[in-house]
N, C-alpha and C positions, 0 to 999 in steps of 0.2 A: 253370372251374367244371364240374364233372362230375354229374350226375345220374343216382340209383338207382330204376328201376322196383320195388316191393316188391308185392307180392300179398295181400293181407290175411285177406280175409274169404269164404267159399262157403257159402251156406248151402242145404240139400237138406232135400224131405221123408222120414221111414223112416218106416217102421211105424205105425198108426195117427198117421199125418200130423204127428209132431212134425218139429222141426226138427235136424237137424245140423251145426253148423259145425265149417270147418274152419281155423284160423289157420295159415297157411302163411308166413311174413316169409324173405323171400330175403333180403332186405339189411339186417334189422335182427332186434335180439336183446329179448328182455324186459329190461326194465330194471328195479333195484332201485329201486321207487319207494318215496315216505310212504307210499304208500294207491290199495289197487286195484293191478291189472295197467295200468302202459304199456309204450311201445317204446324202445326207445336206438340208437344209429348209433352207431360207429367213427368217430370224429373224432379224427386226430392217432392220441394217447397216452391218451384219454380215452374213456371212453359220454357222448352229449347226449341230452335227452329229445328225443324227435321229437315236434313240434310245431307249427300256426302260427304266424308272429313277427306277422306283419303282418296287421290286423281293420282293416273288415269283410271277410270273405274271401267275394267274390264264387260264384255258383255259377247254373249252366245246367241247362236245362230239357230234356233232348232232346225234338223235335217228332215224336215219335210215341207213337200212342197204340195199346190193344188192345182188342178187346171189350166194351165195360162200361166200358172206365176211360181216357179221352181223356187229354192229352196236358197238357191245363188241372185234370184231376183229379189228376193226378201230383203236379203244382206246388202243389198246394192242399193236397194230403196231406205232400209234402214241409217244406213252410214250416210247418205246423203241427207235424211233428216236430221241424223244427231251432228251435222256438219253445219245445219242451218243453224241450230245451237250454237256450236263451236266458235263459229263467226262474229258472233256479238262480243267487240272490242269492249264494252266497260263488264266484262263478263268473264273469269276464269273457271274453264271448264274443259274437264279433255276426257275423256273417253275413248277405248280402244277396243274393237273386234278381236274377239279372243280365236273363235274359230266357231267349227258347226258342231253340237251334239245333239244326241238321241235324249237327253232329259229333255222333259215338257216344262211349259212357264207354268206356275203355279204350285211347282215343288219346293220345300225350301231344304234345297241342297246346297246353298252357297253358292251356285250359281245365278247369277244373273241371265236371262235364257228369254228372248225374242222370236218369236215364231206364229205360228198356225195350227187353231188346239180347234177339237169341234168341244161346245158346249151344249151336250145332249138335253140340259134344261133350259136353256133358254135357246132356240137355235138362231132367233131374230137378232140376238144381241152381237155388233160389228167387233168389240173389241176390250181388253181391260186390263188396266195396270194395279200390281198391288208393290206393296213393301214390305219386308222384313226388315224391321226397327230394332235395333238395342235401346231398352226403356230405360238404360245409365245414363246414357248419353245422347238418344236421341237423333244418332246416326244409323242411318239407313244402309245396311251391310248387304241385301238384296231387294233386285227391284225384277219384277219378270214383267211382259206385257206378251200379251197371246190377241190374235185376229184368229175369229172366229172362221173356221174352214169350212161354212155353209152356211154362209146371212145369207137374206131375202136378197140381197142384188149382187152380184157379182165382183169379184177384186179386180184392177188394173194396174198394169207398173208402165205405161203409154209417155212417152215422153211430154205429148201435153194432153195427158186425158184423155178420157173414152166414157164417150156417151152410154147412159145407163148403168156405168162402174164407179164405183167408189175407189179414190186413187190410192192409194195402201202410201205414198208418202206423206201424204197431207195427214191422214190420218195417224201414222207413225209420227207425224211430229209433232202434233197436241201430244200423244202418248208418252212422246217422248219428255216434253214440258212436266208430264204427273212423273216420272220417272226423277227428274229433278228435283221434286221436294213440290213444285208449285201448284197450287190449286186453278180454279176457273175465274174468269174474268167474268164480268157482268158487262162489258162492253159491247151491245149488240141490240138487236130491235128485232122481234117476233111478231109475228102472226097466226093464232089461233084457227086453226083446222080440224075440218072429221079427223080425229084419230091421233093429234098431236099439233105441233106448232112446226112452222115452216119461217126459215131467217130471209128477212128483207131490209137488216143491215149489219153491219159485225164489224171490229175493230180492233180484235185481236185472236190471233188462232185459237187460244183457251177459252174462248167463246162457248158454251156448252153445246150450243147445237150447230152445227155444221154445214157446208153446203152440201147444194144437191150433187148428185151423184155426176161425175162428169169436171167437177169443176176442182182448179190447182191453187186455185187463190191459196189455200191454208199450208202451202209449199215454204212461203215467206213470214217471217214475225212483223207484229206492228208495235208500237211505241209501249203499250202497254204490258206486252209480252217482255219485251226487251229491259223496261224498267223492272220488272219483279224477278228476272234470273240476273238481274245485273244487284239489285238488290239483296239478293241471297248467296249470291258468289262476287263480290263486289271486283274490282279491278281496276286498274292504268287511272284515270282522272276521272272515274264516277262519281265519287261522294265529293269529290272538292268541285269540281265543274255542275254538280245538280244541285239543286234544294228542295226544300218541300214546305207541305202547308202543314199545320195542325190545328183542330178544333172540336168544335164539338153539336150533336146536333139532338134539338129539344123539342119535346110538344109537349104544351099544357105546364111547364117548367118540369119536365122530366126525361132523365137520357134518354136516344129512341135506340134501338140495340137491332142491327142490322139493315139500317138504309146505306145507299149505295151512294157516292160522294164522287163526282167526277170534277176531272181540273181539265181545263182545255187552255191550252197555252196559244195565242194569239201568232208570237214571232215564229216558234216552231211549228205549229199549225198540229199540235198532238193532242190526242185523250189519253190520259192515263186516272185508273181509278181506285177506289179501296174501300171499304165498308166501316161503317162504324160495328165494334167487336165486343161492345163489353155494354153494362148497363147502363152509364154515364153519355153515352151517345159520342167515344170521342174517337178520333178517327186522324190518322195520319198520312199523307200521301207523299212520297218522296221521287226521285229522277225525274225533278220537273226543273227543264232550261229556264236558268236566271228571269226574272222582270213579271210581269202582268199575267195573272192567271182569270179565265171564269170559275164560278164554283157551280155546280149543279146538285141538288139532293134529291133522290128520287127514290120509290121503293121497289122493293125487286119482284113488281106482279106480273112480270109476263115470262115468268120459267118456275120451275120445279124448287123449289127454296134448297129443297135436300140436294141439287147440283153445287151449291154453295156451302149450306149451313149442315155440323152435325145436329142441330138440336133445331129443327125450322118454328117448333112451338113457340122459341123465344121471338121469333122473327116479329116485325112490327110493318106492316104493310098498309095499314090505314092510317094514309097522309098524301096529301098532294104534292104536287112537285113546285119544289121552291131552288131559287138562283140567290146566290148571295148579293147580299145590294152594291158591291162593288168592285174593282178589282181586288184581291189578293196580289199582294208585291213580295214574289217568289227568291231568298238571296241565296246567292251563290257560297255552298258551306255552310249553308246554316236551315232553319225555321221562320216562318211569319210566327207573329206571336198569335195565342191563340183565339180562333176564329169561333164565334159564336152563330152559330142558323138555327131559326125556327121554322121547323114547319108546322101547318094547320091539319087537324086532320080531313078525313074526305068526308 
């Protein structure tokens, strides 16, 4: 049995203090999921989801603490994110506090280990989760995540925020989502700044860039979060109570390989989104409530393609933004048959 280090997740402050991540997978590839971004591994002749097999999946504390926010603060902001987790009913997931150790996240000792590490090369960078994969099976036997013990703004554990601090649960619970197997959501709307991009809207915590400093929003999951851990550890009346779309999207009569595909569900009032993955331009979106969907296609130019994409050279970003011409009629247990969109390019 052979084991792959993967690197996941960096996040840094720019520019008026949002946040930037960077999805970096050494050893594994985006995978074509129902719903949401996850990961896949090279298994044999196949891609597997990367994932845990085996719950509750235990998890440590490192025993150190910083400034303001001890070591028991950590554990308390920790558990209360992987709770927001926990709580998502079409979702089986359980996770347990093992205790606090002197190992650091980033060793692969079999420990799974949460804590506060300084990263003497990068010191700007807020935070980062990696995995230690079995490339048999494609299950993730360690996952560590370390906050960095000297970013540029200060940590909080404030029960509702502190101005000028970055809330250590919000941020632990994106972390906590890379921790699960799931990648970033393209759900959100940037603005371009000296020094990086700053969020002026988001609609899911796996959002790559973050709020500013101060703010709890990313405490709570949104639809699209919820669809892709529901999707990856499915549960109770998920897959029979949701459906989904499938289709495919073209320019010039050619697949386009990583545009972003969003369904907006009218009754629910949800975005949930997913990328087209592969050369054929085809794309699947699932945990979408029964009836009437919009369809949006759009390309991913206002973030870092590599928050997304291992490979962003394949990425196809020159094309406009096209809406399919009608509704999608979403059924319950099952697929629309497949959806054809062209877009033009720019």
């Amino acid at each position: 049995m052979m084991f792959a280090r993967s690197h996941t997740d960096r996040r840094r402050p720019v520019k008026r203090a949002a946040i930037l991540v960077f999805c970096v997978i050494a050893a594994g590839t985006p995978f074509h999921s129902h719903a949401y971004q996850q990961y896949g591994v090279q298994v044999g002749n196949k891609i597997v989801r990367l994932k845990w097999n085996r719950m509750p999946v235990q998890y440590y504390i490192g025993n150190v603490g910083i400034p303001g926010v001890s070591a028991s603060q950590v554990q308390t902001a920790v558990d209360a994110a992987f709770t927001t987790w926990h709580d998502v009913q079409t979702a089986a997931l359980s996770a347990q506090f093992a205790g606090y150790t002197t190992a650091q996240p980033t060793q692969d000792d079999g420990l799974s280990t949460i804590g506060f590490l300084a990263d003497p090369q990068e010191p700007d960078v807020l935070g980062s989760t990696d995995w230690l994969i079995d490339d048999t099976t494609g299950e993730i036997v360690e996952s560590d995540i370390f906050f960095n013990s000297a970013p540029v703004v200060p940590w909080s554990v404030a029960a509702n925020g502190e101005s000028g601090h970055f809330d250590l649960q919000s941020i632990a619970t994106h972390e906590i989502g890379h921790f699960w197997g799931l990648g970033h959501s393209a759900l959100g709307e940037t603005q371009q700044v000296t020094g990086g991009r700053r969020v002026i809207a988001r609609a899911a915590v796996m959002f790559p860039i973050a709020y500013s400093p101060g703010n709890i929003l990313d405490r709570t999951l949104q639809a699209d979060d919820i669809a892709g851990i529901s999707d990856l550890y499915p549960a109770g009346a998920f897959q029979s109570q949701t459906g989904s779309v499938t289709g495919q999207v073209t320019k010039d009569g050619k697949g386009v390989f990583g545009a972003h595909v969003v369904a907006f569900s009218p009754s629910a009032g949800t975005l949930i989104g997913n990328f087209t993955l592969d050369n054929n331009g085809a794309f699947t979106i699932s945990g979408l409530a029964p009836g009437p969907v919009i369809l949006r296609v759009e390309p991913v130019d206002d973030a870092d393609l590599d928050s997304f994409f291992d490979d962003p050279s394949k990425v196809d970003v020159n094309f406009t933004i096209r809406y399919y011409g009608r509704f999608a009629i979403v059924p319950p247990s099952g697929s629309t048959p497949q959806i054809q969109i062209q877009v033009t390019p720019k």
